[in-house]
N, C-alpha and C positions, 0 to 999 in steps of 0.2 A: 615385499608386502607393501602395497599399496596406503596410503596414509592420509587422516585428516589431519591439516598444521593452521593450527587457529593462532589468527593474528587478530594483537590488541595495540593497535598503531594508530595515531590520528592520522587524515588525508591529508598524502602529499605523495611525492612520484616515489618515494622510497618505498613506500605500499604497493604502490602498481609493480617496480621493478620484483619486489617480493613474489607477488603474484605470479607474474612470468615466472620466476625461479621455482616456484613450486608448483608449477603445471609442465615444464621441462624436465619434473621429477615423473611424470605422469602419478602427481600426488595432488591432492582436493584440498582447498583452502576455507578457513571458515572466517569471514572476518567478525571481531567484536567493536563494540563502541565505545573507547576509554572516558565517555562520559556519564555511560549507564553505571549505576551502584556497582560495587564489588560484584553485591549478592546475586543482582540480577544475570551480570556475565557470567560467577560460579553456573547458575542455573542452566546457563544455553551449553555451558563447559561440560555438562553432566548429560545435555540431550543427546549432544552432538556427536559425544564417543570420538573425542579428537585423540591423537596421539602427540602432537607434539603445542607446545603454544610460544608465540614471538612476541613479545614486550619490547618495553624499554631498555629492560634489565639482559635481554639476549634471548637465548633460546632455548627453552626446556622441555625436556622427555616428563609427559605426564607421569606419573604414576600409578594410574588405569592400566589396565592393557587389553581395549574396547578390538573386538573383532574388526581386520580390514575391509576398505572398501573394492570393489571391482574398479582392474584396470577401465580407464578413461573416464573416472567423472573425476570432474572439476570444482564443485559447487556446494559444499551442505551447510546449509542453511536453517535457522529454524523459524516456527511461525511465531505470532505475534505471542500464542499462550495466555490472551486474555480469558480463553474460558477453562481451561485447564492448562495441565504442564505441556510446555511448547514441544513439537514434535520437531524429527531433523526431516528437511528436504535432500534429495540429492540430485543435482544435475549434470549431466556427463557433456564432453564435450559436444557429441552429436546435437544431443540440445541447443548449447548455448550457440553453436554456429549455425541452427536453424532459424533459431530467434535472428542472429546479427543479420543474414544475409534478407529475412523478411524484412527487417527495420529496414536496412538501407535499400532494398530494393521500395517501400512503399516511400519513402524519403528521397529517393533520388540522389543519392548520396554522393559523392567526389572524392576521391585521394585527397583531394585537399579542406575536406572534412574536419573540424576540428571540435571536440565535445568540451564544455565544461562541466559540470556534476559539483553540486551541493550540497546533495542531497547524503546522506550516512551510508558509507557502502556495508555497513552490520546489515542493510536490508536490501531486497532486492530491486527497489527504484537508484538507487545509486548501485550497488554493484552489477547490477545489467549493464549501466553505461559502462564501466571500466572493459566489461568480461569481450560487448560487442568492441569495443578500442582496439583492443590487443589483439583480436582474433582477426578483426578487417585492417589490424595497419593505422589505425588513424590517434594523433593523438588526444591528450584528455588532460585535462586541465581540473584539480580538485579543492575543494575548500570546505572549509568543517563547520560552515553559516552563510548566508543568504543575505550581504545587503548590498546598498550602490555600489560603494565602493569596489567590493568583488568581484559584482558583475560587471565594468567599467573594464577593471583590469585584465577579467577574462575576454572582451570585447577588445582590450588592443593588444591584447596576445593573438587575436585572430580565429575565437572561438566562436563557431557559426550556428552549434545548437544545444539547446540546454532541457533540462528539465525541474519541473518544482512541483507544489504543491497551491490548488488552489488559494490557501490561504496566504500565502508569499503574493500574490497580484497586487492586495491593495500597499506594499512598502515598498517597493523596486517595480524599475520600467525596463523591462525587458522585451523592448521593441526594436533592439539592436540588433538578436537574433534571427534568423533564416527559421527558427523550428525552434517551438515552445513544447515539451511533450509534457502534459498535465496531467497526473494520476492522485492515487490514494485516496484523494477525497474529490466529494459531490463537487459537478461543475460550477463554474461563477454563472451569474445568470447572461452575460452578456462575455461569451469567449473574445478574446485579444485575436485579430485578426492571423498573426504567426503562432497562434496557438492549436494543439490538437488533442484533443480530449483521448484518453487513455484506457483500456479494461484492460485487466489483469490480475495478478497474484504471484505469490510466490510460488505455486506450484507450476505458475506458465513461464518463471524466468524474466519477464519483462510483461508490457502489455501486448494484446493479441490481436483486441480490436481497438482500430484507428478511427474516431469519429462513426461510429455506430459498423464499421465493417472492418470484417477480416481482412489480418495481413495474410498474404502468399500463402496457402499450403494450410491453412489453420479456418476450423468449419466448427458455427457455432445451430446450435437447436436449443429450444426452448421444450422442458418436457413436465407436464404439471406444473407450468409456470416457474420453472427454475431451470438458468441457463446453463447447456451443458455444452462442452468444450472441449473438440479436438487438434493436433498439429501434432508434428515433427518438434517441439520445443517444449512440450508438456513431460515433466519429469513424470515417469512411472512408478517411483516406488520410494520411502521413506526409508529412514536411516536401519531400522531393524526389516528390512525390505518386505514390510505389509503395502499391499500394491494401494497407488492412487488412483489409477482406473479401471475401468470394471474390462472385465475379455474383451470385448469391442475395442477399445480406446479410448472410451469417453471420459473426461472429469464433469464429474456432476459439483459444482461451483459452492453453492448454497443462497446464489443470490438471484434474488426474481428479474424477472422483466421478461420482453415480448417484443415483435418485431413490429414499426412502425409501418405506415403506409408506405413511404417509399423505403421500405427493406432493411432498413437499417434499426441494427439489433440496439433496445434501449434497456437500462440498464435503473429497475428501480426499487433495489438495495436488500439486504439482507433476511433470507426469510423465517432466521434464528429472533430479530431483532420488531417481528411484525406485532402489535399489542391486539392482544382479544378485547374487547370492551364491549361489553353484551351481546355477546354473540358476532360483531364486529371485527373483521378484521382491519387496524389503520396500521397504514407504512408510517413511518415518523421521518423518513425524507420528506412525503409528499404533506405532510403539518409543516415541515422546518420550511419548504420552499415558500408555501403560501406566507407563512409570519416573515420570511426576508422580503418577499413581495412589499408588503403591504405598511413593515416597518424599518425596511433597512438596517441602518447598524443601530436603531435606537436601543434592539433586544442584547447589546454589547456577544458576546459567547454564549452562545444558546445552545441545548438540542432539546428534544422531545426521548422519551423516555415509558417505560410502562410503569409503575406503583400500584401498588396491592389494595384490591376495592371492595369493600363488602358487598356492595351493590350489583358492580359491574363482573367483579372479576378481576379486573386492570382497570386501570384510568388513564388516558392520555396527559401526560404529565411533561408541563414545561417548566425547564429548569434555565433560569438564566440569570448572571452576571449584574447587567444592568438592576439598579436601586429603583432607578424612577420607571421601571418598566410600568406599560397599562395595569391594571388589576385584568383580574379573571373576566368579568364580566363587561369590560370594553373590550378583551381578544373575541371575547363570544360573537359582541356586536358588528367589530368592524370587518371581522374575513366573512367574506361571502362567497369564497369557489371552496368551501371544503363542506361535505356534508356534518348534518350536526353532530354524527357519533365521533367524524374526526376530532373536532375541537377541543379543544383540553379543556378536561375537567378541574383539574390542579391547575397553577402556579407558582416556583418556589424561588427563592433567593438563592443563589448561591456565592459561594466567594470564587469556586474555579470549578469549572467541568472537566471532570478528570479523562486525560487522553491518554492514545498508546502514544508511543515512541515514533509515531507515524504520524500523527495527528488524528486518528482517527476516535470519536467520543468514543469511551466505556458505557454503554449505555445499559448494559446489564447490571454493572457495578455501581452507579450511578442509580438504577431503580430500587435496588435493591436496597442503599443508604440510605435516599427518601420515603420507604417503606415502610420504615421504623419514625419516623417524623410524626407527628400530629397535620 
């Protein structure tokens, strides 16, 4: 019987060695976060339908006894579960050696390749890195935070490409590296020359498109303005095996965008997260781009958000950190590239914008708390 063996180990090479050991078993690994809540690991422990789990404490036979998986997958995973209960991904090895060999064929990769990963491998921006390591040979270098120091010591260990998160740019210089791969969140607005901007998901195992275009063997379309996604790396089916693409092949994403002048596919963000305001549709990326335009970091953690409008419907609604932020009616005055239904109607104070475990804002959950506000 084929097995999920979820492991709750911070990073370090005794995870990776794990790993190996339990894809030798031709058995699928789930990794957790030993800094997520108890309750939250319980939760992903319940999606995931593991059979066995690896702690500190050793090794234990759950006490479920969730139906097996199909010889050759590797990988179940769950998703963020920000809007309901998280679901399990599953990736088979065919996958993840499609993803690895696209990566390094669009990287130009070397045997002498060396990854460091920072990132939480509970998710699939850090366990992509580990999965392509093991499978092309190269090794990988892990750490359970992001500052000089780590990166430093990943740099004289001889680690030549890495990956993070937008928001990691402004506190570490990461000019050391050959290959910056930048996901999860919206780009900075001025990309770091060793840098490449990222699309993907957990359902594609890694990212697919590399600065606006596909890797090897993976074909994107845009269809009623939302990006659909094909390849060899695209898991097909969830853990209770309810398929994730339609007969064709395609994952339909849920996220907008269209293809620029010179072809390359742009990427402008979720169209669960789009605010109706009178009849109005606003992206709340293309509100957050214009206000970092226009004020830099003075908005401290920001995002844009929808709240509930007698008037409108929704209200374009900014939520941010910063005390001495403008008032309402200087944001009104000073952006001048957004039309007037985008501009926020609201204002609010907050003490912290609540994110996933990715960094990505909760922006449902977050409108929905200011909704109830005055």
């Amino acid at each position: 019987m084929n097995q999920i063996v979820a492991i709750n180990l911070p990073p370090s090479n005794k995870l990776v060695d794990l790993i190996a050991e339990v894809w030798a078993n031709d058995d699928a690994i789930a990794i957790l976060d030993p800094r997520s809540p108890a309750i939250r690991n319980r939760e992903r422990l319940d999606a995931l339908g593991a059979h066995q789990l690896i702690d500190e404490d050793g090794s234990h036979a759950l006490t479920s006894v969730p139906p097996p998986v199909a010889p050759g997958v590797r990988i179940a995973i769950t998703t963020s579960g920000t809007t309901g209960p998280p679901k399990t991904i599953l990736h088979t090895h065919a996958n993840l050696m499609a993803s690895a060999k696209a990566i390094a064929t669009r990287l130009a990769m070397t045997d002498t390749d060396i990854w460091f990963c920072p990132l939480s491998p509970a998710y699939i921006g850090g366990l992509g890195v580990i999965a392509r390591a093991l499978l092309l040979g190269h090794d990988v270098y892990l750490s359970d935070h992001l500052d000089q120091s780590s990166v430093d010591d990943a740099l004289a260990k001889g680690a030549t490409r890495t990956v993070a998160v937008t928001a990691a740019l402004s506190s570490v210089n990461l000019g050391g590296f050959q290959t910056v791969l930048l996901g999860a969140q919206p780009p900075p607005n001025e990309v770091p020359s060793n840098a490449i901007v990222t699309y993907g998901m957990t359902e594609t195992g890694s990212g697919v498109v590399y600065d606006g275009i596909p890797l090897d063997g993976v074909e994107a379309r845009v269809v009623n303005e939302i990006i659909q996604l094909r390849g060899p790396m695209i898991a097909s089916h969830y853990r209770d095996l309810t398929p994730i693409l339609d007969p064709e092949g395609w994952l339909t994403t849920g996220d907008l965008g269209g293809f620029g002048a010179d072809g390359t596919l742009k990427v402008l963000g979720r169209a669960s997260e789009l605010i109706n305001s009178g009849g109005h549709k606003v992206n709340p990326l293309r509100v957050e781009a214009a206000l970092r335009a226009n004020y830099g970091d003075a908005l401290g953690d920001f995002c844009v958000v929808a709240t509930r409008d007698i008037r409108f419907g929704e209200a374009v609604t900014l939520a941010t950190t910063a005390t001495n932020a403008p008032d309402l009616a200087a944001l009104r005055a000073d952006i001048d590239t957004l039309e007037r239904w985008e501009l926020p109607r609201r204002r609010v104070i907050v003490t912290a914008i609540p994110r996933t475990e990715t960094g990505k804002p909760m922006r449902r959950k977050l409108g929905e708390q200011l909704s109830t506000q005055p």
